[in-house]
Structure formats: C-alpha cells, structure tokens
C-alpha atoms as one frame of an Amber mdcrd trajectory, in Angstrom:
protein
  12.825  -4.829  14.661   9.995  -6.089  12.863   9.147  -5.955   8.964   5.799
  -5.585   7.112   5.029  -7.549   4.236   2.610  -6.006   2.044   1.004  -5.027
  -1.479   0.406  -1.638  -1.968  -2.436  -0.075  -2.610  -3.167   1.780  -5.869
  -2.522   6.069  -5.254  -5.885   8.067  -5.576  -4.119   9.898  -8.285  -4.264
   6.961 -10.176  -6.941   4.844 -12.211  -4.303   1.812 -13.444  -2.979  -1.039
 -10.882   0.434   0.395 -11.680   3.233  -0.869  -8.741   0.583  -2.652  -6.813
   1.306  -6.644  -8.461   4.725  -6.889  -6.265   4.863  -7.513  -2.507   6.881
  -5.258  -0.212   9.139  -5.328   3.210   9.817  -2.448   4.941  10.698  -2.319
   8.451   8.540  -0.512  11.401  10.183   2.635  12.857  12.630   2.477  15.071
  11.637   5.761  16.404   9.714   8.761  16.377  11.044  11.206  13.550  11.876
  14.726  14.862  12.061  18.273  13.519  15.622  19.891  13.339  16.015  22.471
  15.341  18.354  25.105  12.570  16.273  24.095   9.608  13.447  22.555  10.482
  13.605  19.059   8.397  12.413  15.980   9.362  14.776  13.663  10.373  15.699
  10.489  12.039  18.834   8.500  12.964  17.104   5.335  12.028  18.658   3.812
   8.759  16.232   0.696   8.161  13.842   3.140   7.570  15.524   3.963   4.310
  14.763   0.334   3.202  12.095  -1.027   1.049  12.586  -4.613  -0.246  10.251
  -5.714  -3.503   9.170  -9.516  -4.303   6.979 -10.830  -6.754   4.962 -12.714
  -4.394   3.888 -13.120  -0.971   5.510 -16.589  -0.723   9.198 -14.968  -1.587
   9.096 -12.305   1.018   8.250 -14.379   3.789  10.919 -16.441   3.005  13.311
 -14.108   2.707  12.450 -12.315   5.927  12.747 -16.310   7.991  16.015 -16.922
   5.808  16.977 -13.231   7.503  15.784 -13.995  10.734  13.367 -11.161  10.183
  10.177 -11.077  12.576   7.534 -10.117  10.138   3.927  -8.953   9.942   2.021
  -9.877   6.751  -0.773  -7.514   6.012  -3.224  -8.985   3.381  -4.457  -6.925
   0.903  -8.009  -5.784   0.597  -9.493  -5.946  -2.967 -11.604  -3.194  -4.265
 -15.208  -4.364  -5.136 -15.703  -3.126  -8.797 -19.379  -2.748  -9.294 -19.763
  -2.742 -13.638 -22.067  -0.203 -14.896 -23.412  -0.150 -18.326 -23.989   3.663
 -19.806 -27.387   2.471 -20.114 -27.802   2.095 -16.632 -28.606   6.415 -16.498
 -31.760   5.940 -18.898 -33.401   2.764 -17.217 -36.949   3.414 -16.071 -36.276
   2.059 -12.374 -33.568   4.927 -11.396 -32.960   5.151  -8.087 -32.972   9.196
  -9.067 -34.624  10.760 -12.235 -32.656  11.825 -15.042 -31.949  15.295 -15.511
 -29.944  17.461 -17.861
C-alpha cells in the first residue's frame, strides 16, 4: 500500500491559503470504488481510504511514514505565480487593449 505526502492546494472557491500550510498522508486506493446495486451509493471495502494523516511539515510526514514502514510518494507542491497589478495599470498609455467603459 503506498501513501502520498502532500500539501493541498487552495479550493477555487476560495481566495485565502486556508488548510493548505500543513502536509498530508493519505493512502492510494486499494481498489476501484463501485456502485451498489439496491441504492446506488458509492462504496468500497477499502478502510485506509477513510484515512487522512496531517503534519506541519514535509520533514514530519516522511518520518512518520519510514517510522511506519510506510512506502511513500512525496508530491511537491507547485506555487502559484502571483503577478501584482497596480489599479493604475488600466489607464497606462501602453495597454495591451484600449480602455473602454
């Protein structure tokens, strides 16, 4: 069974960096999840799916997972670029487009 250690991204629902500072372990499924036949849910018999380990750092997980004897995967995360843009910016005189109203 093997774990990934990650940092979650940030929702698109959200503009903060709310629960995206701690590191996470969940495991990879087991198997394939499958519709029930009488109700139609989504289920599976596989319990470590049900858990999700936090950290405050990368550095905690990993041990964690080799003091387990976890095989891991650690997935880096990517940073967004944040380009800063000044409300002047829409009246300069080099626009890429002209201002309208």
């Amino acid at each position: 069974m093997v774990a990934r250690i990650y940092r979650p991204a940030r929702t698109a629902m959200q503009s903060g960096k709310a629960k995206t500072k701690q590191w996470l372990l969940d495991y990879e499924p087991a198997e394939k999840k499958r519709v029930e036949p009488l109700m139609g849910y989504t289920s599976s018999s596989d319990m470590l799916a049900q858990v999700r380990l936090s950290f405050d750092s990368r550095e905690e997980a990993v041990a964690y997972a080799e003091r387990h004897g976890i095989e891991y995967r650690v997935e880096e995360p990517s940073e967004p670029r944040r380009v800063k843009v000044a409300y002047s910016d829409n009246f300069r005189y080099d626009r890429r487009q002209p201002w309208t109203h």
